[in-house]
C-alpha positions as CSV (number, residue, x, y, z in Angstrom):
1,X,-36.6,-0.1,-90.1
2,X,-38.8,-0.6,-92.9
3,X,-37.6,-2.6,-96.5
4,X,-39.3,-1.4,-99.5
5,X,-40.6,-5.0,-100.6
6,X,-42.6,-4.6,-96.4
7,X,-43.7,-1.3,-97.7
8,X,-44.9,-2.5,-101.2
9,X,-47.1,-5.1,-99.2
10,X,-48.7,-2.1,-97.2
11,X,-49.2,-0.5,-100.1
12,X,-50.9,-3.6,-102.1
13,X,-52.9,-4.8,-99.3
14,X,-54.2,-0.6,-99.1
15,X,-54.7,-1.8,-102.9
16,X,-57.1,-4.5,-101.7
17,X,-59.0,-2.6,-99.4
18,X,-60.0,0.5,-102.2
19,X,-60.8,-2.6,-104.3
20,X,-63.6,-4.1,-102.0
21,X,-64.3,-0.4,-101.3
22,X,-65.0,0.3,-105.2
23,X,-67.4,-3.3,-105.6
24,X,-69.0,-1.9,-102.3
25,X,-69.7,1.3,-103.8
26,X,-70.8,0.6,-107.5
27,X,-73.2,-1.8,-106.0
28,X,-74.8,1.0,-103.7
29,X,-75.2,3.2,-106.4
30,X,-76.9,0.7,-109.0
31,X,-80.4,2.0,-106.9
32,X,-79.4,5.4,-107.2
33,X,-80.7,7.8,-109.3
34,X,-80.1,12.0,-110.3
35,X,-77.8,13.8,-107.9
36,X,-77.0,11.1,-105.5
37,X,-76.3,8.7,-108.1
38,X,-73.6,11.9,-109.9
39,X,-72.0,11.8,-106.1
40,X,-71.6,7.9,-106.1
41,X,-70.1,8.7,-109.3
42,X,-67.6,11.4,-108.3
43,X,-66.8,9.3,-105.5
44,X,-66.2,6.1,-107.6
45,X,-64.0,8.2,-109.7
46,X,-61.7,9.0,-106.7
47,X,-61.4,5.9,-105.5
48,X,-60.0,4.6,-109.2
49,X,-57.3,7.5,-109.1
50,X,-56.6,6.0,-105.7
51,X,-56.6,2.7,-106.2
52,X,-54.2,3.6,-109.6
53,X,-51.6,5.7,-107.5
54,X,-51.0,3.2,-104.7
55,X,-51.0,0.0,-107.4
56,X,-48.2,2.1,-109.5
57,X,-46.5,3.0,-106.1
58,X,-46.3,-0.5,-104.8
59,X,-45.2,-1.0,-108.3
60,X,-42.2,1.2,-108.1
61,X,-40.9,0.0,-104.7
62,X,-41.0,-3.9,-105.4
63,X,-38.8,-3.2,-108.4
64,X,-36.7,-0.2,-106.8
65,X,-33.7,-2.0,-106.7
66,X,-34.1,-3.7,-110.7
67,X,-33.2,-1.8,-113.7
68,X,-34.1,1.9,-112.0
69,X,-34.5,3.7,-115.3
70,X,-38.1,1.9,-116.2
71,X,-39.1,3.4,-113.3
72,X,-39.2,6.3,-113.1
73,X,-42.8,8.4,-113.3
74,X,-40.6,11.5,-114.2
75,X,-38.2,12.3,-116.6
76,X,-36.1,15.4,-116.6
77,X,-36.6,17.6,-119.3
78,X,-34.1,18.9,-121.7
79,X,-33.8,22.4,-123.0
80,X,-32.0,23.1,-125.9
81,X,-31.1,26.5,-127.2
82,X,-32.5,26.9,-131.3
């Protein structure tokens, strides 16, 4: 079986990979130019979203088990009749 903090360190060192993916990338497309340079781009922009999601995810399970109501990404909504 898996602990969280084992799973937080998958997801961190995923972190580190997207992050030498990113320099790898931006450096590439400093040559680039018109529609190859708009797809080095693009693809720059998905690997940020990425690289965001698995840093907050890793986030989230290293502190799962400390003070649970700072993390959470969603918050139930509340309806109230007027």
């Amino acid at each position: 079986m898996t602990s969280l903090k084992e799973l937080a360190k998958t997801y961190r060192e995923d972190e580190q990979r997207l992050t030498r993916q990113i320099d790898a990338l931006r450096e590439d497309s400093k040559g680039l130019t018109g529609a190859k340079k708009h797809t080095a781009n693009r693809n720059l922009c998905c690997l940020y979203e990425m690289r965001r999601d698995v840093r907050n995810i890793a986030e989230i399970l290293e502190n799962y088990y400390e003070n649970k109501s700072q993390n959470r990404i969603y918050h139930k909504k509340t309806y109230q009749n007027f």
